[in-house]
Each structure stands twice: as structure tokens, then as C-alpha cells.
C-alpha positions in Angstrom: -42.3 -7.9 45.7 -45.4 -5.9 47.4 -47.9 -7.9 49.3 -50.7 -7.9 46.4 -48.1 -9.1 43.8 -47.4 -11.8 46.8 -50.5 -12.6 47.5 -51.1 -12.6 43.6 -48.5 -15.2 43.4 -49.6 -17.6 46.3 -53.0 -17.4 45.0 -51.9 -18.8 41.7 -50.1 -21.2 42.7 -52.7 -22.6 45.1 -55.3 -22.9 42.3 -53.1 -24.6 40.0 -52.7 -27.2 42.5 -56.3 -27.3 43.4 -57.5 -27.2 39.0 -54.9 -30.1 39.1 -57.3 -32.6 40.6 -59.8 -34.6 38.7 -63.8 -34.4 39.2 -63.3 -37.7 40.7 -60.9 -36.7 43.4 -62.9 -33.0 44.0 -66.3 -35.2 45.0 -64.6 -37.7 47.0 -63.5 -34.9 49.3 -66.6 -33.4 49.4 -67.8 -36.5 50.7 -65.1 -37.4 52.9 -65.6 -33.8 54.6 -69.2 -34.2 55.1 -68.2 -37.6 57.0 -65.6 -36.0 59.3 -66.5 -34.9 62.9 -66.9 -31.3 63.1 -64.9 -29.2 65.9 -68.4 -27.1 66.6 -71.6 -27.8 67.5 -74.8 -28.0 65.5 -77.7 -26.6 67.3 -81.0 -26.8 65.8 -82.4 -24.1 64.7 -78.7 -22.1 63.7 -78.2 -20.8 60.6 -75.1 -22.0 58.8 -74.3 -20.2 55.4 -72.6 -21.6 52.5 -71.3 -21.2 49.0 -71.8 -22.1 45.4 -69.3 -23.9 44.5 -67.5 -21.7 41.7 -64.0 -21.9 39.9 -63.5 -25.9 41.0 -63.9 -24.9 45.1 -64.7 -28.0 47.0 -68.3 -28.3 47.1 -70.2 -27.5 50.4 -73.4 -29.1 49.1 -72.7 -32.7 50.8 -71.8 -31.2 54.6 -74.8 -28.7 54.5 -77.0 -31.6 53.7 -75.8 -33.3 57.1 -76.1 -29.8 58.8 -79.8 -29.7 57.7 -80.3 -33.4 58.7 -78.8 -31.7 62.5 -81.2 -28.9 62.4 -79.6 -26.6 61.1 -81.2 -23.6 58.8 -79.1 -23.1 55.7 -78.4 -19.7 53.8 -76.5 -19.3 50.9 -74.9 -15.4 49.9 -75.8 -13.3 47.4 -73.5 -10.7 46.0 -74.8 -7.3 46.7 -72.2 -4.8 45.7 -67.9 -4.3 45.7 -67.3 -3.0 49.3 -70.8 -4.2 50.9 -71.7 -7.0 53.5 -72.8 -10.1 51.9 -76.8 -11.0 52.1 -77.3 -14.4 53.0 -80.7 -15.7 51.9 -82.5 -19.1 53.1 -81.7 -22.2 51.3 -82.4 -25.6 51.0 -80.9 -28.2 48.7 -84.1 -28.5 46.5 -84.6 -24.9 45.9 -83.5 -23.7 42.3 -81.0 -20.9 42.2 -80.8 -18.2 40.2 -77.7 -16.4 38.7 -76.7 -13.3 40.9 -74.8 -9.8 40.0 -71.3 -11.6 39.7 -72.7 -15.1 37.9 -72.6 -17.1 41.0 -75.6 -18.9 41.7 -77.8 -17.7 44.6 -80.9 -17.7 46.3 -84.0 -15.9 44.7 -83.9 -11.9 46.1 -87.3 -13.3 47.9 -85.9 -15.4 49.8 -85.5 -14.4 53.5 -82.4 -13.1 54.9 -80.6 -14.5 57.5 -77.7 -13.8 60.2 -75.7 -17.3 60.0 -74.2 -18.2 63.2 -72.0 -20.6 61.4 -69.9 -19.3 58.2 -68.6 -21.8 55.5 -66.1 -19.6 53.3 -64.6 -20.7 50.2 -60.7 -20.0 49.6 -57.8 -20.1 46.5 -55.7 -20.3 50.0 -54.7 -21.0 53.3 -52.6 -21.3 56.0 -51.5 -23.0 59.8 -52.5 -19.4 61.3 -56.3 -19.3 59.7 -55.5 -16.7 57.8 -56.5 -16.7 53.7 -56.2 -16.2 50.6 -59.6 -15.0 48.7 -60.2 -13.8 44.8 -59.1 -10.6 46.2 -62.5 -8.9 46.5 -62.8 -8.6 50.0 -66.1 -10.1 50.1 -65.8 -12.0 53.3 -63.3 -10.0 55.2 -65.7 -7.1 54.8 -68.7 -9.3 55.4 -67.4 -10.9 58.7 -66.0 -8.0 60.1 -69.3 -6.4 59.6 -71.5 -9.4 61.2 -69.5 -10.0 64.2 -69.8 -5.9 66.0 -73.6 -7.6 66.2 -73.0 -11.1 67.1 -70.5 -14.0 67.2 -69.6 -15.9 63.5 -67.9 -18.9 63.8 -66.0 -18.7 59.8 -65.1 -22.4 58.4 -62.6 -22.1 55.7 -63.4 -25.1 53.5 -60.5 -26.5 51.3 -58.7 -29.3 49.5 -55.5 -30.2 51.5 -53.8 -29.2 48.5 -54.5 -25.0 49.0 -52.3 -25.4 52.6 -49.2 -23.0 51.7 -46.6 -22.3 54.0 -47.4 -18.6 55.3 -50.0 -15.9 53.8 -48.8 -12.0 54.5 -51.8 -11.2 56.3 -53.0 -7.0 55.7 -54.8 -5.5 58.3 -58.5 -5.5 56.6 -57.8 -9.9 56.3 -60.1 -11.5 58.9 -58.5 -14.7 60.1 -60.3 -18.5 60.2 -61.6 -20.1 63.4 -60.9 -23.5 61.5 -60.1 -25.1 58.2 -62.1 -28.3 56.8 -60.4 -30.3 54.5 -60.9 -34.0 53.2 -57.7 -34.8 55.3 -57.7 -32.6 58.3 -59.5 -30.6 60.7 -57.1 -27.0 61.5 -59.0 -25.3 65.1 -57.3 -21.8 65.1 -59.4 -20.4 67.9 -56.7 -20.7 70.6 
């Protein structure tokens, strides 16, 4: 089996298990993340990116609210083209958002861009080593190993417990997790 057809395979899998949960169960995580104490700190004034939630990915929406409440400036990306760094345009929970390039919602192009210090990125997959599985884009590989030759990004997978699998064959453009937030556990894989 080659590594794609693999990875093609894991990422199935994981997203069966993850489509398997009810509304009820997806919002209750949410929530139960945004209670749990985070392994970084929030310090006014750094920016701390998101996601919209697309394709039943645990929604970020309840721990960015807390971040803002900390100080934090929020960005959300926007899509720019297949091979390209992410933008990340401000964002706050009242603004409306407008369907970008790949129908995910985003930001308004007017918005200003920001460099997030802090990096919430969604997942189909992960593992005890940080490293994941994506939609197979590259978006956030490419993005963070863009960002960080300018400054440090600390990248937060965010996940149901359910997307842990046992190993992912990591390629050598995959850019590995400093943690993994999920309703259940906190996974640090800086050391």
C-alpha cells in the first residue's frame, strides 16, 4: 500500500468515526474544550487564528470566545490558492463571514491580515507523535512552514478524542503539532 493510499485510508476511517457522533455530542466537546486549562499562555494582545468549522470538525468558536475574553486578537484564514500560505484576516465572533474560493466561510478580503502567534488547525486525524492527518491539500503544512522562517507558531491541533489513530506515516513536507486539544485530553508534543 503507498503512503497516500495509507493515509487515504486512515483519513477515512477517522472521519467515519468523527460523522458518527451526534450534534449533541459535537457541541458538548466544543464546550468541554473551551473549559479545559490550556498548556500555553494567553497574552494580551497575541493573535490566535482559527477555523470555520467545516465537514463536522469540532467547532473552535466556543475556545476563541474565551481567548478574546484573555486578550487575545482573533484571525480566521482565508484560502488564497493550492500551494500558497494561508492569509489570516481579523475576526471577531460578531462579524459576518463571507464565503471564500473553496466555500469555507472567512473573513471579508478587507479585513486586516494578521501573523497569529497561536495556530488552531483542524484535522480528519491524529496521532501520540503530533503528527496529522489533513484533507490532503497541504494547506497548513505549507502555511506553517512558511510562517515559522519569520517567527515562532505555536500549532494546536483541535479534535474529537475519537480521530486519535494509532500511528500516521508522516512525509517529509508534514509539519508536526506542538499539542492536541480534545474534549478529553490535552497531548503536549513539544518535548
Amino acid at each position: 500500500m503507498t503512503a497516500s493510499a495509507s493515509k487515504a485510508d486512515l483519513r477515512a476511517a477517522a472521519l467515519a468515526k468523527r460523522d458518527a457522533l451526534s450534534d449533541e455530542q459535537r457541541a458538548d466537546a466544543a464546550q468541554a474544550l473551551a473549559r479545559r486549562k490550556l498548556p500555553f499562555e494567553i497574552i494580551p494582545g497575541m493573535v490566535v487564528s482559527g477555523y470555520s468549522p467545516i465537514r463536522n470538525e469540532i467547532d473552535p468558536t466556543p475556545l476563541m470566545r474565551k481567548l478574546a475574553e484573555q486578550g487575545a486578537k482573533l484571525a480566521l484564514p482565508a484560502v488564497m490558492a493550492r500551494g500558497k500560505s494561508l492569509a489570516f484576516r481579523a475576526w471577531s465572533p460578531d462579524d459576518r463571514l463571507m464565503l471564500g474560493a473553496l466555500g469555507i466561510l472567512e473573513p471579508s478580503p478587507a479585513a486586516a491580515e494578521l501573523v497569529p502567534d497561536i495556530m488552531l488547525v483542524p484535522l480528519a486525524a491524529f496521532d501520540a507523535g503530533g503528527h496529522r492527518i489533513g484533507y490532503g491539500a497541504g494547506h497548513y503544512d505549507f502555511t506553517l512552514e512558511h510562517l515559522r522562517k519569520a517567527k515562532a507558531i505555536t500549532a494546536v491541533g483541535m479534535a474529537f478524542g475519537v480521530q486519535q489513530i494509532k500511528a500516521v506515516r508522516a512525509l517529509p513536507h508534514d509539519v508536526a503539532l506542538d499539542y492536541v486539544l480534545t474534549e478529553k485530553k490535552v497531548f503536549d508534543f513539544r518535548s
